[in-house]
PAMI-286770 format. One record per atom (N, C-alpha, C, O): x, y, z; residue number from 1; atom name. Coordinates in steps of 0.001 Angstrom, whole numbers, padded with zeros to 6 digits, m for minus. Layout:
+---------+---------+---------+-----+----+
!       u !       v !       w !   k !  a !
+---------+---------+---------+-----+----+
!       X !       Y !       Z ! NUM ! CA !
...
+---------+---------+---------+-----+----+
END
This chain:
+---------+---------+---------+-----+----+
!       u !       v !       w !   k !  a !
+---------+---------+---------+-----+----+
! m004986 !  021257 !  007364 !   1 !  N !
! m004352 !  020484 !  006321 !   1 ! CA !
! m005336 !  020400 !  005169 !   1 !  C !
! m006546 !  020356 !  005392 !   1 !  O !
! m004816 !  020377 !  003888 !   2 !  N !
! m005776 !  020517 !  002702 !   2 ! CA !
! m006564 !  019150 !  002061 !   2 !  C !
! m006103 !  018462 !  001151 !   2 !  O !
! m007052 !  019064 !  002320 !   3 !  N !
! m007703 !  017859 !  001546 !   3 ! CA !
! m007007 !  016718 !  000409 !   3 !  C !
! m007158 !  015503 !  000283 !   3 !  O !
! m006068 !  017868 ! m000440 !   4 !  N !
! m005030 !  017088 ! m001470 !   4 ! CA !
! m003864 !  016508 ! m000876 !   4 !  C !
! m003510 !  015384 ! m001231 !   4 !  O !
! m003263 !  017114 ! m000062 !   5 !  N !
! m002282 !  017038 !  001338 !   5 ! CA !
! m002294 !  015703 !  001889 !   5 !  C !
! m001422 !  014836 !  001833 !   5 !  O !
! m003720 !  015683 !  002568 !   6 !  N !
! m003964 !  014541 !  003261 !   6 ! CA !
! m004262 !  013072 !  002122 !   6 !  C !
! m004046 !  011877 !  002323 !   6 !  O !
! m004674 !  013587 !  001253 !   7 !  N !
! m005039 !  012261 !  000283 !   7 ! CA !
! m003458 !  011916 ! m000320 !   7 !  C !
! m003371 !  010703 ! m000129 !   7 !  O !
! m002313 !  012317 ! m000879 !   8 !  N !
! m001669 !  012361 ! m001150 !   8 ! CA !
! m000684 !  011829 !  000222 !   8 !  C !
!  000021 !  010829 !  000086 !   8 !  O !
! m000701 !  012303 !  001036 !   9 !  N !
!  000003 !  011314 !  002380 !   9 ! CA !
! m000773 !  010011 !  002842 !   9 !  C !
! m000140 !  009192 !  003509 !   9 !  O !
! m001897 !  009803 !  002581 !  10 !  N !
! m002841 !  008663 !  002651 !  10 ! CA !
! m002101 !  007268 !  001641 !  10 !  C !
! m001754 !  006101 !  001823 !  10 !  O !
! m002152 !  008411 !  000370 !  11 !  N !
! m001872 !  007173 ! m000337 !  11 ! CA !
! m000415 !  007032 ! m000515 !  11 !  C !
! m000304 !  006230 ! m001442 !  11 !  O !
!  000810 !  007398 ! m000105 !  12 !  N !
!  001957 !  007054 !  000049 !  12 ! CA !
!  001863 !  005731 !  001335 !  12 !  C !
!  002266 !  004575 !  001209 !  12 !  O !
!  001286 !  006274 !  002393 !  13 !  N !
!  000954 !  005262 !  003003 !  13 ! CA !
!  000238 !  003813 !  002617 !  13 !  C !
!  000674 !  002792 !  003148 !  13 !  O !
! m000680 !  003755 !  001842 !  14 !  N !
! m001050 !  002984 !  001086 !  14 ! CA !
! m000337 !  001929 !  000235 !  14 !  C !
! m000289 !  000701 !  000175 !  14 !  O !
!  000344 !  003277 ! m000573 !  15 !  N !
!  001407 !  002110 ! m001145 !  15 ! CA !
!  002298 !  001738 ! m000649 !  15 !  C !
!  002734 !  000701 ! m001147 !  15 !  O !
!  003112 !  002325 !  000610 !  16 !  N !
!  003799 !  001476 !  001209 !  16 ! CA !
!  003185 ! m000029 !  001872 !  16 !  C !
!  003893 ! m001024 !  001713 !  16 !  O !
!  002243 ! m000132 !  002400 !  17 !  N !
!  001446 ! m001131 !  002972 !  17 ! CA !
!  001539 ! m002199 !  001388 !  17 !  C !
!  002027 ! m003323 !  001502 !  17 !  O !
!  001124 ! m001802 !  000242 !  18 !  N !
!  000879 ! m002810 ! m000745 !  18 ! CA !
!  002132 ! m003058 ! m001341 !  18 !  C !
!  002091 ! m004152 ! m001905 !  18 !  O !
!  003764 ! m002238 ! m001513 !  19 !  N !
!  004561 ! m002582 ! m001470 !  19 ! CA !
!  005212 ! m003989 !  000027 !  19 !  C !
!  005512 ! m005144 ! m000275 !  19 !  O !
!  005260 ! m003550 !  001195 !  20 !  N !
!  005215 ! m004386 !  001888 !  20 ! CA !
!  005158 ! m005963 !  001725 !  20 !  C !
!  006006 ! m006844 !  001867 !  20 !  O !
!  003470 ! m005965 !  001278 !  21 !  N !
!  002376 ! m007024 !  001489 !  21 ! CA !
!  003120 ! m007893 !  000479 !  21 !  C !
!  003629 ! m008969 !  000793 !  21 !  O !
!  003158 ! m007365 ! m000768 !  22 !  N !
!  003956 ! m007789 ! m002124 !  22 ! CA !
!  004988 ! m008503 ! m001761 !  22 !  C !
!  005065 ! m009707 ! m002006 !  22 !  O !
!  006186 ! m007614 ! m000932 !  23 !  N !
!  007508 ! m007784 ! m000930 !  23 ! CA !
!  007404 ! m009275 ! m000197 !  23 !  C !
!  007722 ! m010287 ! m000822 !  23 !  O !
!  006866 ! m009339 !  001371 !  24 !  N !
!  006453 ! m010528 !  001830 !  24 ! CA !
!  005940 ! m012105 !  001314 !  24 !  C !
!  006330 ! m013268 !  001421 !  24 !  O !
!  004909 ! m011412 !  000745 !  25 !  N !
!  004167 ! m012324 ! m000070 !  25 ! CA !
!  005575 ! m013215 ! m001335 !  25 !  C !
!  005640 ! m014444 ! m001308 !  25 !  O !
!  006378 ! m012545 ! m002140 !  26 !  N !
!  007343 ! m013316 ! m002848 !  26 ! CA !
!  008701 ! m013229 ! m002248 !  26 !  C !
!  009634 ! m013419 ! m003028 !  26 !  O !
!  008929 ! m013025 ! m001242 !  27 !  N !
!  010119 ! m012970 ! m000094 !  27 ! CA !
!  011367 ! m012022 ! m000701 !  27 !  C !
!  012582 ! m012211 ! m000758 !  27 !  O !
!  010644 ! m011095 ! m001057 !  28 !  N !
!  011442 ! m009826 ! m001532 !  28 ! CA !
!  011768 ! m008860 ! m000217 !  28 !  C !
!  010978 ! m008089 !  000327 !  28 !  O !
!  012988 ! m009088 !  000099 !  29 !  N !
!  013097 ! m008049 !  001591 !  29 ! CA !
!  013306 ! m006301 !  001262 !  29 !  C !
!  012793 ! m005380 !  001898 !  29 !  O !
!  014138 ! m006213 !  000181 !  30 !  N !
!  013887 ! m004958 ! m000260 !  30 ! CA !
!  012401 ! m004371 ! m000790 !  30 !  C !
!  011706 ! m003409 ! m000463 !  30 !  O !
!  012313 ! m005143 ! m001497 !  31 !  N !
!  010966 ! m004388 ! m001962 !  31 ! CA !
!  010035 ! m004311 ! m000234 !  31 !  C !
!  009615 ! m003216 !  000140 !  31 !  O !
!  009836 ! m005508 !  000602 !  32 !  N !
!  009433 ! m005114 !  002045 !  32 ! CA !
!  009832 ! m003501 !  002272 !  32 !  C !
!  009071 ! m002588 !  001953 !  32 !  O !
!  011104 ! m003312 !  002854 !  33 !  N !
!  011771 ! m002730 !  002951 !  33 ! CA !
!  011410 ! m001252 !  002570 !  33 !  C !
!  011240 ! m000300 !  003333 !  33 !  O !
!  011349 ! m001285 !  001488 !  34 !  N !
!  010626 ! m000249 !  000595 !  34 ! CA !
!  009289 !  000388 !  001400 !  34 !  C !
!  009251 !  001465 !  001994 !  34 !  O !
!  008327 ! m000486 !  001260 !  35 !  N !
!  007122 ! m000290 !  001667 !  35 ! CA !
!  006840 !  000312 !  003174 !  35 !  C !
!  005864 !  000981 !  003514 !  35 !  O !
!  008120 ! m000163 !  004108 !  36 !  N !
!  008224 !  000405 !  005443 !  36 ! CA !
!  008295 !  001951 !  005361 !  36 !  C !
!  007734 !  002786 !  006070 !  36 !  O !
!  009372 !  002156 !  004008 !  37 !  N !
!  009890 !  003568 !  004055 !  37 ! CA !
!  008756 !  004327 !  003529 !  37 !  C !
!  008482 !  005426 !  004010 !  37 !  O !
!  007951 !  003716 !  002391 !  38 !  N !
!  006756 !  004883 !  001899 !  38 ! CA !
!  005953 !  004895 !  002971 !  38 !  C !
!  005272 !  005921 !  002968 !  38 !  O !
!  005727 !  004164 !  003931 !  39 !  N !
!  004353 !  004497 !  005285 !  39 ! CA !
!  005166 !  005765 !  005526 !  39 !  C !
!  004957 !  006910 !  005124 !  39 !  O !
!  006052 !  005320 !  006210 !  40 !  N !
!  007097 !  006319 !  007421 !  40 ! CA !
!  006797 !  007491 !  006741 !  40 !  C !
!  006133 !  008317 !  007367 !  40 !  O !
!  007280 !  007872 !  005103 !  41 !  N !
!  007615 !  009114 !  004798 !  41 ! CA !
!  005895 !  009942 !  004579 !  41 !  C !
!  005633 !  011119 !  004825 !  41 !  O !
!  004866 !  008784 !  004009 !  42 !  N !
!  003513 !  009355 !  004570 !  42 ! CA !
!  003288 !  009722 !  005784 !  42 !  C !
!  003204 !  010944 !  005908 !  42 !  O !
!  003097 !  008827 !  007183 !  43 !  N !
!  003605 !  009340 !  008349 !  43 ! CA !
!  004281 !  010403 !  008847 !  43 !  C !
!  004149 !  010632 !  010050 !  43 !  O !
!  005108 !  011238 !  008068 !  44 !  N !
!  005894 !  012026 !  008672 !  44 ! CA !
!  005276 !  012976 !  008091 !  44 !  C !
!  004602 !  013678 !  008844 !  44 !  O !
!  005274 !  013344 !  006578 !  45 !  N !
!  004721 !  014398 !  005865 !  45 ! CA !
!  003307 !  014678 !  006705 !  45 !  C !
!  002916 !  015802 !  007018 !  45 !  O !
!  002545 !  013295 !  007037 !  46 !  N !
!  001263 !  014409 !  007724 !  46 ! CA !
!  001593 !  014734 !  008964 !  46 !  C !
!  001010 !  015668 !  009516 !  46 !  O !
!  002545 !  014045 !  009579 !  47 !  N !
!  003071 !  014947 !  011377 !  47 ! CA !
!  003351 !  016474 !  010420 !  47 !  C !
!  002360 !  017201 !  010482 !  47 !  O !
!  004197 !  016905 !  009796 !  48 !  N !
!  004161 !  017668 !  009748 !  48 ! CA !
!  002972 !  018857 !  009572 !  48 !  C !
!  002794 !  019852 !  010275 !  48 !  O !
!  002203 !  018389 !  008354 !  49 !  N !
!  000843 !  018876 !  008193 !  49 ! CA !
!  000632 !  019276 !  009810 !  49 !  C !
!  001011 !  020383 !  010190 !  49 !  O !
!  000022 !  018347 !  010732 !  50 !  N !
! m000370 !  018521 !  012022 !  50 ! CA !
!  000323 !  019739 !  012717 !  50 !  C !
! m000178 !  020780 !  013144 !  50 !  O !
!  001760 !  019264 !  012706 !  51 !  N !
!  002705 !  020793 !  013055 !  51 ! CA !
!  002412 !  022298 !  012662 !  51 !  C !
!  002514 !  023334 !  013319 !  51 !  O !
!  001997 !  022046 !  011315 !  52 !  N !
!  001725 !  023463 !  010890 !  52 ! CA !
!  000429 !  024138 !  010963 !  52 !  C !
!  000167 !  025329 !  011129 !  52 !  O !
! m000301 !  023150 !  010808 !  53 !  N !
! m001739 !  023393 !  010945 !  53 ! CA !
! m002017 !  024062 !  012887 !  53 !  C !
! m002797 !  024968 !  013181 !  53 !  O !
! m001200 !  023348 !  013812 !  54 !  N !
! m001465 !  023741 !  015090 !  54 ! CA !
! m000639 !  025097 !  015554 !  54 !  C !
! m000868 !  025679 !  016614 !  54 !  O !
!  000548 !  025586 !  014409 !  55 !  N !
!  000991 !  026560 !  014306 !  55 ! CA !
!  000229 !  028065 !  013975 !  55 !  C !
!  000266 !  029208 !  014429 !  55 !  O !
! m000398 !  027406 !  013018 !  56 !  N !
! m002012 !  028359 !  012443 !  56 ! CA !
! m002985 !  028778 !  013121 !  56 !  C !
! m003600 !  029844 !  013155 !  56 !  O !
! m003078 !  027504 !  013837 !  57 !  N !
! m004438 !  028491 !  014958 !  57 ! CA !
! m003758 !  029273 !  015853 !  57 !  C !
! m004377 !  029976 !  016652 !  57 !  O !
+---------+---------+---------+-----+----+
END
């Protein structure tokens, strides 16, 4: 996995966590809501990374 790859799925994750924190913090359930979905879709984009990368060797 490339270095930009991983920083770029890092920080989707990221901002989902600070979307979250936000949404909680002023009892915004969507915006929560939100923040679940940017981890997940960081989460998934690097499963994939992992997938392909173990495809490679």
């Amino acid at each position: 996995m490339s270095a930009a790859k991983k920083a770029g799925n890092t920080a989707d994750k990221v901002k989902g966590k600070v979307k979250e924190t936000a949404g909680h913090a002023v009892g915004n359930e969507r915006l929560e809501a939100e923040g679940h979905a940017d981890q997940a879709k960081g989460d998934l984009k690097q499963a994939g990374e992992h997938v392909k990368d173990a495809l490679e060797d």
